[in-house]
N, C-alpha and C positions, 0 to 999 in steps of 0.2 A: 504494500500500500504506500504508494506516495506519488507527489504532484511537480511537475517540472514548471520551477519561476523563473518567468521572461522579465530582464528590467529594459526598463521601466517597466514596474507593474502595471502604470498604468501611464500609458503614452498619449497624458492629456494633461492637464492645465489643475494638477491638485498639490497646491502648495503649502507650507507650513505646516508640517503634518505632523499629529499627535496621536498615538497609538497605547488602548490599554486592552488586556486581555480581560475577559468575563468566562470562566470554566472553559470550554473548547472554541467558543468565538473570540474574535478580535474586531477593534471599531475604532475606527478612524473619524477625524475631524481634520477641518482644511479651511484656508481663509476660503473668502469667498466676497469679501470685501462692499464692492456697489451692487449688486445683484440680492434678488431675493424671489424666496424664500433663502435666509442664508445658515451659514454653518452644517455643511450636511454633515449626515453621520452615515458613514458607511460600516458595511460586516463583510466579513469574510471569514469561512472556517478553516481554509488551506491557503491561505495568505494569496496567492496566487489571483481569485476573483473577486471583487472585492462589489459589494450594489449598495445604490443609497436605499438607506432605508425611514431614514425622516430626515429632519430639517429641524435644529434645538430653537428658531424664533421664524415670523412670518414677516415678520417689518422690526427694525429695530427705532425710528422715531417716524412722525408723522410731518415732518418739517418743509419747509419749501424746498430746503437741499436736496433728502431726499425723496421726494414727489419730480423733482426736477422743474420744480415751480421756478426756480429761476434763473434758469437756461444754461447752468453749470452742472450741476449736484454732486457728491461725492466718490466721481471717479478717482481710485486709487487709494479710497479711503473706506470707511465702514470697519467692517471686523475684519482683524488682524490675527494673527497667530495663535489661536487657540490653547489651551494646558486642560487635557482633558483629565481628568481623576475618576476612580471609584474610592468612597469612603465612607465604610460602617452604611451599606447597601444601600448607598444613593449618590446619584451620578454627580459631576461637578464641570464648566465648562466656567474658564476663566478668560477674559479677554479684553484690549483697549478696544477702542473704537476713538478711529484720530481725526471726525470729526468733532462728535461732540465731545472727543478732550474729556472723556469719562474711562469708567473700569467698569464692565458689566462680569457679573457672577450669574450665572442660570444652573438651575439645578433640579433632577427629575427623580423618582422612584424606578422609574422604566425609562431605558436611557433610546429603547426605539419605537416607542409609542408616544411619552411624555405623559402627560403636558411637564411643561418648563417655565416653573417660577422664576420670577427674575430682581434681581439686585443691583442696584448701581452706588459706584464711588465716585464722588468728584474730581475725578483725578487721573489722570495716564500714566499708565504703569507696563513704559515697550515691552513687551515681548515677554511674558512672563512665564517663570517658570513656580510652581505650585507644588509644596509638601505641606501632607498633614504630617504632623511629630508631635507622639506625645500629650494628645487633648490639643493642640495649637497648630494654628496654621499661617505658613507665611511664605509671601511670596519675593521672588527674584528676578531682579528685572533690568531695565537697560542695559545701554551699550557702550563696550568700553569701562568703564564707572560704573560700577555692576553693584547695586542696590538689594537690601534688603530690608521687608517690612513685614510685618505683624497682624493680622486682621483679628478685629474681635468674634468672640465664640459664635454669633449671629448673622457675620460675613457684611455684617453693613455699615464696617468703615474699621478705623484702624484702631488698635487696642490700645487707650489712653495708657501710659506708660509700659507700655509694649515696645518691642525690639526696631526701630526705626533710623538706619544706619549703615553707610557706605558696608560694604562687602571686603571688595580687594579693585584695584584697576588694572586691568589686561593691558601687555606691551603696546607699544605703541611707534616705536622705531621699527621702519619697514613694513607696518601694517596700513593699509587702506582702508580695510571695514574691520573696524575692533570686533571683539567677540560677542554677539547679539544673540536672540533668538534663543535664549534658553530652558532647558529642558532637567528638570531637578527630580535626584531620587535619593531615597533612604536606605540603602543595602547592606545587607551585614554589619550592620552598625555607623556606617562613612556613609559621606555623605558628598555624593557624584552630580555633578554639572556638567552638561554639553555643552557646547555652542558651536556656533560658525562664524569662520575668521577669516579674511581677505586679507595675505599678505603682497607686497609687493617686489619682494624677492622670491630665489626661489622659483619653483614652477610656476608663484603668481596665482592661483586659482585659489576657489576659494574649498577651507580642509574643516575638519572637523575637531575641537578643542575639550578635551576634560580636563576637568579640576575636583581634584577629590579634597576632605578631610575627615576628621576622627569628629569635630567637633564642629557645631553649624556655624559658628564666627567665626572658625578658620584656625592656625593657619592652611593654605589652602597647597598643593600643589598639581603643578599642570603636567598637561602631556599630549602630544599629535596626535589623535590615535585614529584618523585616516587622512588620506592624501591620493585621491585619483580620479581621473575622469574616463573609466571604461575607454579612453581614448578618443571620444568625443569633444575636438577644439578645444582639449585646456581647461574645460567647465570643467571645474570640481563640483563632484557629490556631496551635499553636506546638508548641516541643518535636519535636524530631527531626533523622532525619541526612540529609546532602547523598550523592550520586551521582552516574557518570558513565555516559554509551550510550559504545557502540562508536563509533562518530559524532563524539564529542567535546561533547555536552549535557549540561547537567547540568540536576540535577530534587533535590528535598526532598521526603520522607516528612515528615509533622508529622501532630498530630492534634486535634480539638475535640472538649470536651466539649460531649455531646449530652444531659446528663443522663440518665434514669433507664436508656436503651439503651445508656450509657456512650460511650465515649472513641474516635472515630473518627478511621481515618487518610488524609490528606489528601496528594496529591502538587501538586506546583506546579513552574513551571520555574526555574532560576536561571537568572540574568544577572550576567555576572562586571564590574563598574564601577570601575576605579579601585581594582583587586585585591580589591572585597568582592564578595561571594557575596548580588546583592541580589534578593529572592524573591516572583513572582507577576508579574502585569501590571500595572505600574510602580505594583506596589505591592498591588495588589489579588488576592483569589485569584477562581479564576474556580468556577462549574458542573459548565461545561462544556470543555473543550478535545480538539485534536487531536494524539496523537505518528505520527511517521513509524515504525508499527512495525507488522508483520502480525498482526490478532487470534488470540489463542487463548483457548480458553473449555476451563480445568481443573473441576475437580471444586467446587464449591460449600462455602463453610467452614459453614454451617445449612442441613443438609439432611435427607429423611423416614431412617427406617430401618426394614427389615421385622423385620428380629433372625431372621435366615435365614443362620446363620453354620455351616461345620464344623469348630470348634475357637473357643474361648475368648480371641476377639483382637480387638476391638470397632473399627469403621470410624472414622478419625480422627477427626473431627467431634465425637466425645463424650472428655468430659472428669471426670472423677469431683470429688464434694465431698469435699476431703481423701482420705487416703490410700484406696485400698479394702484390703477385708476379701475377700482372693478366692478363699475358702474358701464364701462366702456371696454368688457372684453366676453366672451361669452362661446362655448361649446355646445349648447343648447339653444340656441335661438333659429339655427340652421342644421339641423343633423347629421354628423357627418362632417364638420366644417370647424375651425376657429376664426371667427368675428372677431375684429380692430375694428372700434367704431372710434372718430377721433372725438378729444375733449378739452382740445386745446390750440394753439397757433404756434409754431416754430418754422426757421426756415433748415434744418439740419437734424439728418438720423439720430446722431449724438444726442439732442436735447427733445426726442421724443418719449412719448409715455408710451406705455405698452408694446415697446418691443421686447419678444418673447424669445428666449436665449437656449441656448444648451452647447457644450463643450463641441470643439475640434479634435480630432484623434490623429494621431500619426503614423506613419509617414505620411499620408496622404487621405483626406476624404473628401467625396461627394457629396454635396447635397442637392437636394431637388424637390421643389412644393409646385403647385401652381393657385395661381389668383386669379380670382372671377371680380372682376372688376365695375360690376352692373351697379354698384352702391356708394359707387366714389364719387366726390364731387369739385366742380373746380376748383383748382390748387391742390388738390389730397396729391400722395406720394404711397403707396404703395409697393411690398414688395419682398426681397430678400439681399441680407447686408453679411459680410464679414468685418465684425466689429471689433474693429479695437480703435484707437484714436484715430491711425492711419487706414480709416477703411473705406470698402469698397460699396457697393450699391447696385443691384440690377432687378427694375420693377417698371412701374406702370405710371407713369406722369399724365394728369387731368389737365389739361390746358380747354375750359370752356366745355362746348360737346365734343371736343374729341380726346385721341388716347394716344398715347406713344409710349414705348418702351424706350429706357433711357437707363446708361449705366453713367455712376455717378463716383467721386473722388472726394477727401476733403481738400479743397478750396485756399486752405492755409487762415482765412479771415473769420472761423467762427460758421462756416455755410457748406455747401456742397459746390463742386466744379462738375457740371456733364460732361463727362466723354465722348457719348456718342444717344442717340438719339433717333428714333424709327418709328414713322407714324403706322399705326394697326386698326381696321375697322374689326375687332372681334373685343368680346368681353372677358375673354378665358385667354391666358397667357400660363404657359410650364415656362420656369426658370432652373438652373443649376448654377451652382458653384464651385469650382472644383480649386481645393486649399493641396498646396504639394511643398510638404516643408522637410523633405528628407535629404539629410546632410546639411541641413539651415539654406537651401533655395528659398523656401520662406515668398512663396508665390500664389495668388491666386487667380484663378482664369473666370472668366461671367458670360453664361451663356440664354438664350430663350429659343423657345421654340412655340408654332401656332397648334403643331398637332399632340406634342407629347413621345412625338418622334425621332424627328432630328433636330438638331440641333445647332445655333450656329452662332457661334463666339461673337458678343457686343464689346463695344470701349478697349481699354488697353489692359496691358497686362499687373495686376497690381501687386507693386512688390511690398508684402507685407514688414511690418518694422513693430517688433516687443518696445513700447515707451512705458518709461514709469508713471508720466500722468494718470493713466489707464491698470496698470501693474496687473495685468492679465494678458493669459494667453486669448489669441483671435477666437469670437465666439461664431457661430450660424444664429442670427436672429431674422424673425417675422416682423414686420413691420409695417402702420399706417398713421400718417401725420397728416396735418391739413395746414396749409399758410394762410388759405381768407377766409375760410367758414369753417365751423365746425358738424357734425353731424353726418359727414360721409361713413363710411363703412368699407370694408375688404374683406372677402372670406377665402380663409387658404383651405384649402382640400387635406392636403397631409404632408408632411414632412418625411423624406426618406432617405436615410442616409447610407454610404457605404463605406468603408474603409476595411 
């Protein structure tokens, strides 16, 4: 019995990755930042497949940020780096959020059902890492200048005369990104910190950093305990948390950026030497390798959708840009269909509501929907987008009574730039998009067609670009925005993907 792990496990876009075991499952948490439903929680009982299976919040504020009320919103921001726990049978998800410059604490009995109470501090606390010790809990946090603080017994702020006080600070000669991202455990009595570190000598990439001691104030000592990039452009693997099987093995979640498909997460084994936690085959990660663990093959985190729903609850897998408007989106109103009805004015993809999201997969994938266009009205923009700052656009433009198929670019000024442009007398338009980021080509191509058949390449070729504005890899989103009226409509058929 056992299961053959492909890395990336998962060759998409799931970054900051925290991993606890619960008896024979394991469940993972990932930013997920401007999107929502956010925070997913995925399982997997063979490490190897991994499917979401809830979502820990629906909306984290109702603000004009996030609503996209004001033509900006929280791209690159939201929820960050999660520190998932179990403790004394109830779940724990800790995390900033850098907009509202808060610390949110959510916490469940059922860590894939919920519901998820929730907590907030006033206060940003990067990248935390989270131990219960001893009745007390405290957390570890920034970068570089690496903090430690105290919460009281009821998680809703800090324990007056409780432990609130620098840590140690990470070197700083020859480093670019001090050591962030951290990931805090209690083992065998010491007491172990991750992080990930960007040096500038050296291979330069970015490696993975522990620091152990006997005592939680320290003193502290360090140690490299990996350094490689499968060979992959110099990108170091790094950043993430340690685990154990029932068995007694332990294994690391970390992830590499893959550029424009984003931030891939990567399992490898530990080997405990002289009490470090030293990570991959002596030293290296692998492809491929084998765990002693029975395969199972869950649900797919990018997969098609028909939009064949009976009530208003959209299948994991999809994720909305910023908050939705859900007054103005609907599975049941046409059978068989997802409805974008517009409820706003924008002249750009970026600053619509309801466009509806789900991950790219790599090396390469397809998508393909089509839109009946009968319900749009002058100025509506309809269609399908590869989003990320730098994206692309190929849909349906309302110009009056008529219609054109128009693929579109960002502009550089806040708008979109057309590419190309083709007037259509029919109301039904098939689109594709075909994303090809293997070896980092980092490319996507926009096509339509009248039958559903062939197919034939619009605008130019767009070369996709990973920016931290956005801090996400390229998504496949659905889309309908209006510029002078609102109350048009577009109904997509189904979303099909391939890869």
């Amino acid at each position: 019995m056992s299961t053959i792990l492909k890395n990336p496990i998962i060759y998409s876009d799931v970054p900051d990755v925290d991993v606890i075991r619960v008896g024979n499952a394991y469940y993972m948490v990932s930013t997920t930042m401007h999107v929502f439903p956010g925070c997913p929680v995925m399982k997997s009982t063979d490490l190897a497949h991994w499917e979401i299976v809830s979502y820990i919040f629906d909306i984290l504020e109702e603000d004009e940020r996030c609503t996209l009320a004001d033509g900006i919103g929280i791209y690159g921001s939201g929820q960050w780096a999660t520190a998932l726990r179990e403790h004394n049978g109830k779940f724990y998800a800790f995390f900033s959020c850098n907009n509202t410059r808060q610390f949110y604490i959510y916490e469940t009995e059922d860590i894939e059902k919920g519901p998820w109470s929730r907590k907030n501090i006033p206060q940003l606390l990067h990248d935390p890492g989270v131990l219960f010790d001893d009745g007390k809990v405290f957390v570890i946090c920034n970068c570089g200048d690496i903090r430690i603080v105290e919460l009281n017994s009821d998680l809703t702020g800090f324990k007056e005369g409780g432990i609130d006080q620098p840590l140690f600070s990470t070197p700083k000669e020859n480093i670019g990104l001090r050591c962030e991202g951290c990931h805090a455990y209690k083992l065998n009595g010491s007491y172990y910190l991750l992080y990930i570190e960007w040096p500038t000598d050296g291979h330069a990439r970015r490696r993975v950093v522990c620091y152990r001691s006997k005592e939680l104030l320290g003193p502290y000592e360090r140690k490299i305990v990996f350094d490689d990039d499968m060979g992959y452009l110099n990108k170091g693997i790094a950043q993430g948390g340690l685990f154990d099987t029932p068995d007694g093995d332990w294994y690391v979640m970390l992830f590499q950026d893959r550029d424009a498909v984003g931030r891939c997460p990567f399992i490898l084994p530990v080997t405990w030497e002289d009490g470090w936690p030293m990570i991959g085959f002596d030293g290296k990660a692998k492809e491929f390798f084998e765990v002693p663990m029975e395969e199972h093959r869950g649900a797919p985190i990018v997969t098609d959708d028909d939009f064949d729903y009976e009530e208003n609850n959209l299948a994991l897998q999809w994720q909305w840009n910023h908050n939705p408007d859900n007054a103005n989106w609907s599975v049941t109103k046409k059978k068989g269909y997802l409805r974008l009805t517009t409820g706003h004015l924008t002249n750009c993809v970026v600053a619509a509501r309801n466009t509806l999201t789900q991950r790219t997969m790599g090396p390469k994938t397809t998508a393909y929907t089509v839109l009946e266009t009968s319900g749009m009205k002058d100025g509506d923009y309809a269609g399908m987008v590869a989003l990320q700052s730098n994206f692309g656009t190929v849909g349906v433009k309302k110009e009056g009574d008529k219609s054109f198929i128009t693929m579109t670019v960002k502009d550089g000024m806040g708008g979109e730039k057309e590419e190309a442009k083709i007037a259509i007398d029919t109301d039904k338009v098939y689109f594709k998009i075909f994303f090809d980021f293997e070896n980092s080509k980092d490319e996507a191509e926009f096509y339509y067609s009248l039958d559903g058949g062939t197919y034939e390449k619009i605008g130019i070729t767009l070369k996709m670009l990973y920016t931290l504005d956005h801090f996400m890899g390229y998504r496949i989103g659905l889309y309908n925005y209006a510029t002078k009226t609102t109350g048009g409509y577009a109904d997509f058929d189904y979303l099909k993907i391939e890869y």
